[in-house]
C-alpha positions in Angstrom: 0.0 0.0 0.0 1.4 3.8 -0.9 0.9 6.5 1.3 -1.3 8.9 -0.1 1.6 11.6 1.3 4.0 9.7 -0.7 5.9 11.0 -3.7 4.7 9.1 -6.8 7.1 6.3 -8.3 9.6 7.6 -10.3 9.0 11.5 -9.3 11.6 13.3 -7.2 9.8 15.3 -4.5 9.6 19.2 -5.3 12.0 20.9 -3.0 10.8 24.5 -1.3 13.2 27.4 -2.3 15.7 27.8 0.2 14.7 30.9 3.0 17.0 32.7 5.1 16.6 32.5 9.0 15.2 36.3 8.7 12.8 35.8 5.9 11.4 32.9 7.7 10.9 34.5 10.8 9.7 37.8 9.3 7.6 35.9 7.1 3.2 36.9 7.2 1.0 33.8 7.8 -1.4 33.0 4.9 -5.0 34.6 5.4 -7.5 32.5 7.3 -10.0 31.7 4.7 -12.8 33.5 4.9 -16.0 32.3 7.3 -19.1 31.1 5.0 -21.8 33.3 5.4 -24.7 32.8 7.5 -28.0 32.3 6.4 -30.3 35.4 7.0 -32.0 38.6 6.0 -30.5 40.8 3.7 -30.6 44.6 4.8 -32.9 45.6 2.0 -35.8 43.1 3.8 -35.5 44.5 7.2 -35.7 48.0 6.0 -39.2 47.1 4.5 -40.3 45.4 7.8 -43.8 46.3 8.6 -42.9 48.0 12.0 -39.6 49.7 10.7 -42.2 51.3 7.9 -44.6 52.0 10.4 -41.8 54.0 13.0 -40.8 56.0 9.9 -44.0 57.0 9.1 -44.9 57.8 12.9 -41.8 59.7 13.2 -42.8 61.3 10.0 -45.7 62.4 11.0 -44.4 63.6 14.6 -42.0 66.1 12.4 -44.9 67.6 9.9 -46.7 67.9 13.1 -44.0 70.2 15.3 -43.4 71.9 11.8 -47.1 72.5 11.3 -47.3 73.7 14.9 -44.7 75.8 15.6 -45.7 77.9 12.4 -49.0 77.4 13.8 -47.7 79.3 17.0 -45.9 82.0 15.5 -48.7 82.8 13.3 -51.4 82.8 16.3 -48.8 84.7 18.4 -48.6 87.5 15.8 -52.4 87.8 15.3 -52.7 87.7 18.8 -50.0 90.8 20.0 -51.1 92.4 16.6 -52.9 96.0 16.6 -57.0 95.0 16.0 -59.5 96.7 14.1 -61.2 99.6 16.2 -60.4 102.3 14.4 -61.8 104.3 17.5 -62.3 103.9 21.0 -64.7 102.0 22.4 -67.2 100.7 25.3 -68.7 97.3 25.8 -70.7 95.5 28.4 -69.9 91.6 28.9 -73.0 90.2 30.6 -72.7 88.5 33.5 -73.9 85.3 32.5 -71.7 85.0 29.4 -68.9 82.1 28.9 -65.7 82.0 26.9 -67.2 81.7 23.8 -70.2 84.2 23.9 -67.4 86.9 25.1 -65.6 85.5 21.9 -68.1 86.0 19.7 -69.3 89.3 21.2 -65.8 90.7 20.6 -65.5 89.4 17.2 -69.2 91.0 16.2 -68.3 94.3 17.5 -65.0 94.5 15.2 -63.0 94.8 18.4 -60.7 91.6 17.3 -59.8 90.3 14.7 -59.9 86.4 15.0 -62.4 84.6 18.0 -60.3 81.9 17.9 -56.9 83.6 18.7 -58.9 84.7 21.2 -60.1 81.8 22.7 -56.8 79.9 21.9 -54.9 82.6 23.7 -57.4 82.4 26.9 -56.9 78.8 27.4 -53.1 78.6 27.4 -52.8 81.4 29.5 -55.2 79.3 32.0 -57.6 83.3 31.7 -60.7 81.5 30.7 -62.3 81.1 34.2 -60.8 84.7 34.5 -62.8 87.0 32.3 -65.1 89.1 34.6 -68.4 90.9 33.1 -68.9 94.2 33.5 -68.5 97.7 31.3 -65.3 98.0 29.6 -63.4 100.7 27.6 -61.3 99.6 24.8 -58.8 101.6 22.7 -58.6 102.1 19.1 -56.0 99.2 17.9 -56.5 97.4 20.8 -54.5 93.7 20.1 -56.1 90.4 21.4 -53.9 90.8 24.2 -54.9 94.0 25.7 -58.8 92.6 25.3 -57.5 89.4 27.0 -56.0 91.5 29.8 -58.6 94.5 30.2 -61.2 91.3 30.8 -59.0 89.8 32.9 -57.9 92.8 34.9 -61.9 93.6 35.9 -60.7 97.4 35.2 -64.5 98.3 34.5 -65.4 102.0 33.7 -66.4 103.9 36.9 -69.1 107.1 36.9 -68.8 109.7 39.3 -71.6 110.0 41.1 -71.9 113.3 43.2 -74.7 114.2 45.6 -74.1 117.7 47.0 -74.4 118.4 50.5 -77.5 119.5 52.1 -79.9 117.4 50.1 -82.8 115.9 51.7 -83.1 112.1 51.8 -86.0 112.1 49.2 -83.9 114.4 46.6 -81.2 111.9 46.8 -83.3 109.2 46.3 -84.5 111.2 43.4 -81.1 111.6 42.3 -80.1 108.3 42.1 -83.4 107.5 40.1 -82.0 109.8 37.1 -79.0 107.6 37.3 -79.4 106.0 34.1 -76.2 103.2 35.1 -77.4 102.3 38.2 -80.3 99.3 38.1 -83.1 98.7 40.6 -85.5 100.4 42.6 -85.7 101.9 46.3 -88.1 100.6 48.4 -87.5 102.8 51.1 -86.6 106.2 51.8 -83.7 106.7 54.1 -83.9 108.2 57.0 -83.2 112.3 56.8 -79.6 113.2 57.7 -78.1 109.4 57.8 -76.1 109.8 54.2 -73.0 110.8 53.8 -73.6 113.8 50.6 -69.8 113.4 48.3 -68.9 111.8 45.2 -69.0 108.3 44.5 -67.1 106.1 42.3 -69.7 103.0 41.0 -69.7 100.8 37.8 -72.5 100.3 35.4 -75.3 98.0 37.2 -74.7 98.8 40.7 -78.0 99.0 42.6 -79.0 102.3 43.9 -79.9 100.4 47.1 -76.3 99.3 47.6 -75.3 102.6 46.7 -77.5 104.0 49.6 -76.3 101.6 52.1 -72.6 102.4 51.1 -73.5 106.6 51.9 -75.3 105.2 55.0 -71.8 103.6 56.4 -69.8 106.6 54.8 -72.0 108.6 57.1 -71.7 106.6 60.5 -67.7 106.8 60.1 -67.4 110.1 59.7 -70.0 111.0 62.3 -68.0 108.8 64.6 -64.8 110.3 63.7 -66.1 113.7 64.2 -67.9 113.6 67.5 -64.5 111.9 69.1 -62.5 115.3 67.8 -65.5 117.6 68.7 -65.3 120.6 71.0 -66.8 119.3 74.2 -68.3 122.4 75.4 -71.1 122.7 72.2 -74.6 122.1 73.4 -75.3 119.1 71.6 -75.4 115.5 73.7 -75.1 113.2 71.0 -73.9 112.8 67.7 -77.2 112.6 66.3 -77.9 116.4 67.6 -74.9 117.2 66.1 -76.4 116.1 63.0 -79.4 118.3 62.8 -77.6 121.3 63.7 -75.2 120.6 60.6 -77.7 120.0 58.1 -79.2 123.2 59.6 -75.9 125.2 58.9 -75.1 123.4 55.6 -78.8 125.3 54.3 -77.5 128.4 55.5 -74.4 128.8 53.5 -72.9 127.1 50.8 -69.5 129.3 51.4 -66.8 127.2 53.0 -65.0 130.5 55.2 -68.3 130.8 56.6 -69.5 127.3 57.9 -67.7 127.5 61.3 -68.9 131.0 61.8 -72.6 130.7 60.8 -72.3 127.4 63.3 -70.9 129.8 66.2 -74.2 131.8 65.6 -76.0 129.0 66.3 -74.4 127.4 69.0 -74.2 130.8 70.9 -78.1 131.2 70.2 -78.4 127.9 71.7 -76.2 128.8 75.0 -78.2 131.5 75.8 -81.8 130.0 75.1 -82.4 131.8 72.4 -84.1 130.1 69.2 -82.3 129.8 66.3 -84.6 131.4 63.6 -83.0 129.7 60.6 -85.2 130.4 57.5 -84.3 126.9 55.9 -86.3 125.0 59.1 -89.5 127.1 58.0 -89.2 125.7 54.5 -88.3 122.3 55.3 -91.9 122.5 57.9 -93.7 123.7 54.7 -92.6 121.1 52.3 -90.8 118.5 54.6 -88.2 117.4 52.2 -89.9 116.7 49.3 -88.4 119.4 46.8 -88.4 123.6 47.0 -90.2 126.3 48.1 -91.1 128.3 44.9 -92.0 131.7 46.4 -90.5 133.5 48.9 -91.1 132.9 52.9 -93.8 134.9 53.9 -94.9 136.1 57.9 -97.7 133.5 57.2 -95.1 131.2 57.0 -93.5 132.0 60.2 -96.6 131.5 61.9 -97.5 128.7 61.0 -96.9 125.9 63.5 -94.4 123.1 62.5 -92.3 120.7 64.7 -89.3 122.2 62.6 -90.0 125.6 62.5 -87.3 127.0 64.6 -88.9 130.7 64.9 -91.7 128.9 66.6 -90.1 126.0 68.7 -86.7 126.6 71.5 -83.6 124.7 70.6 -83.3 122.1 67.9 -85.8 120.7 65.7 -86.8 116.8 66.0 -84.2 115.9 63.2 -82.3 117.0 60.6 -83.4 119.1 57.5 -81.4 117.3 54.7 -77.8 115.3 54.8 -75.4 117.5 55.8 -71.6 117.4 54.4 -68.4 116.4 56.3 -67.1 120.1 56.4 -70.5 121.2 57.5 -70.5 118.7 60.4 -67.0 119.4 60.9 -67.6 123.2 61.3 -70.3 122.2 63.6 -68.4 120.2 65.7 -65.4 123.2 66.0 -67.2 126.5 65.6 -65.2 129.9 65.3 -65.1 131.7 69.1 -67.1 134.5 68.1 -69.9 136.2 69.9 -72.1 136.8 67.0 -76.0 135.9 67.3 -77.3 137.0 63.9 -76.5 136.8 60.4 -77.9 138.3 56.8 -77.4 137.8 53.4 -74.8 141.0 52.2 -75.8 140.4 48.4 -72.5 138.7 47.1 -73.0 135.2 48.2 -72.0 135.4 51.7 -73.3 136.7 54.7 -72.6 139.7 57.2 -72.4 138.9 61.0 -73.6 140.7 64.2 -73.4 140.8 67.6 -76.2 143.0 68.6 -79.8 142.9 67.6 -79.2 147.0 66.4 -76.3 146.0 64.1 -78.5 143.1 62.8 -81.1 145.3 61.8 -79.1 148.0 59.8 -78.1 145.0 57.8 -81.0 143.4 57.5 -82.3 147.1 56.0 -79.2 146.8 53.8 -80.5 143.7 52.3 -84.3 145.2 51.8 -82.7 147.3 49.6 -80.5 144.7 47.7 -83.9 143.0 47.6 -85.9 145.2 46.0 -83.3 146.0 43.3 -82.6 141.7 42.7 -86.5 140.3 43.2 -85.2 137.0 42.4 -82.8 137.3 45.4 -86.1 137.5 48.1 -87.1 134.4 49.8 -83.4 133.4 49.8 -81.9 135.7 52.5 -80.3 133.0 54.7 -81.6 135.1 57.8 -81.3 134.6 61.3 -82.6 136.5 64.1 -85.2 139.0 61.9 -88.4 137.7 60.3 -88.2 137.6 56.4 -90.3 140.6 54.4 -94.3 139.9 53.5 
């Protein structure tokens, strides 16, 4: 048998060129012959694998989506801080009862924006919706989405002044309040003369006129309160509601702030020495009792006639007050000038003159006969105290 290593019969056996020690040692091995391939997927089949075209196409989407968005953004961002379309200024009441979407709408009806749904958009992401209060607003020509969406939110509501002047009587400003056109409701009651506070009044469209009288009702009892703890203590009044009528009697006699402490000093000296008071404002307010003017002048009839607030006929103060007297009346009242004057007359300019003797009085009073007769529609009006008014 022949090894199959053997060199065939007859052959000589192929000798390997000779090597030098270095060459075989420096020598690079043959490459390993290269692994067979596995079976398997080739790349182009997993890339069409249901779920990888699925992720894509998700992912896809996901992109278009923040793409579309962001532009979305930008564009609602700019409508939204962007100068609307009043071309003037503006008012508008938001009902009480209204939602996001009726204020919206309102808005958009009323050319004040531009877009409802910027609008809306905008009051959702800033968390406002639940914010927008109702109420009567003022709006500026150009106003942007933004201002809207903050005026709403602010509650900055357009206030009236409302001013009732001192000395009224409760029925006038009950009156006054009824020609009122913001204010809603009715009163059912009358207040009680002298327990309002006459100034002006800050109130919003829809406020009831009986709130509004409650709120001059508590004006009143603070400042009263305030008063009578920094009054003199030696005026002849007992109680703060005394020191009530004789203000409202001092606010009818002159409307001229330098004289309010004076004229009360007539009064309070009157009172010190028992005298009555004779105050031509507490004959009218007998006549009429506070339910508007005496159209004539006051006559001796007038005098005469018998009325729980007709000082010329009763001592000391009347049962209550003759209208709602101011703070600087009842301040005056509480502090009157140190004078020793008992009578006072009209002097035909708007003030009065002042005396301490019945003599002086008189010569005055002749001076304002005369001033009388030459200005009839001055008579009636003399703010007199302390001589009877002319027939």
């Amino acid at each position: 048998m022949t090894d199959e290593n053997s060199p065939a019969p007859g052959s000589t056996p192929a000798e390997a060129p000779p090597q030098s020690p270095a060459s075989a040692m420096s020598s690079t091995p043959p490459p390993r012959p290269a692994k067979p391939a596995k079976p398997g997927r080739r790349a182009s089949d997993r890339a069409n694998h249901p779920l990888v075209v699925a992720g894509s196409a998700v992912f896809t989407l996901l992109v278009v989506a923040i793409v579309l968005g962001g532009s979305a953004f930008w564009i609602g961002k700019s409508r939204y801080i962007a100068p609307g379309p009043l071309a003037a200024d503006t008012t508008l009441i938001i009902p009480g009862d209204y939602g996001l979407m009726d204020i919206a709408d309102l808005l958009a009806s009323k050319g004040i924006i531009n877009d409802k749904w910027v609008f809306v958009a905008a009051a959702v992401g800033t968390r406002s919706s639940g914010k927008l209060k109702a109420g009567e607003y003022a709006f500026a020509a150009g106003a942007s989405s933004r201002d809207v969406l903050d005026t709403l939110v602010s509650g900055k509501v357009i206030e009236y002044n409302l001013t009732i002047p001192e000395g009224l009587t409760s029925d006038q400003i009950v009156q006054r309040l009824a020609e009122f056109e913001v204010l809603s409701g009715t009163v059912r009651q009358t207040p009680r003369e002298g327990s309002l506070l006459p100034e002006t009044y800050k109130v919003t469209r829809g406020t009831s006129r009986e709130d509004i009288l409650r709120r001059m009702a508590r004006s009143q009892q603070a400042v009263l309160q305030e008063i009578w703890q920094k009054r003199d203590p030696s005026i002849p009044v007992k109680t703060p509601e005394e020191l009530v009528i004789l203000a409202s009697i001092v606010e009818k006699e002159t409307g001229e702030p330098d004289e309010r402490s004076r004229v009360a000093a007539v009064f309070v000296n009157r009172l010190d020495k028992k005298m009555r008071l004779q105050s031509d404002p507490t004959i009218i307010y007998g006549l009429v009792r506070g339910k508007g003017r005496l159209e004539r002048p006051i006559t001796r009839a007038d005098i005469a006639t018998p009325t729980p607030f007709n000082t010329y006929a009763i001592a000391g103060l009347p049962p209550g007050p003759i209208g709602n007297p101011g703070r600087a009346s009842l301040e005056a009242t509480a502090n009157p000038a140190k004078t020793k004057d008992l009578y006072f007359v009209a002097d035909g300019t708007g003030g009065h003159v002042f005396a301490e003797t019945l003599d002086q009085h008189n010569r005055n009073v002749a001076k304002w006969r005369q001033i009388e007769r030459q200005q009839p529609a001055a008579a009636g009006v003399s703010g007199n105290t302390g001589a009877p008014p002319a027939d």
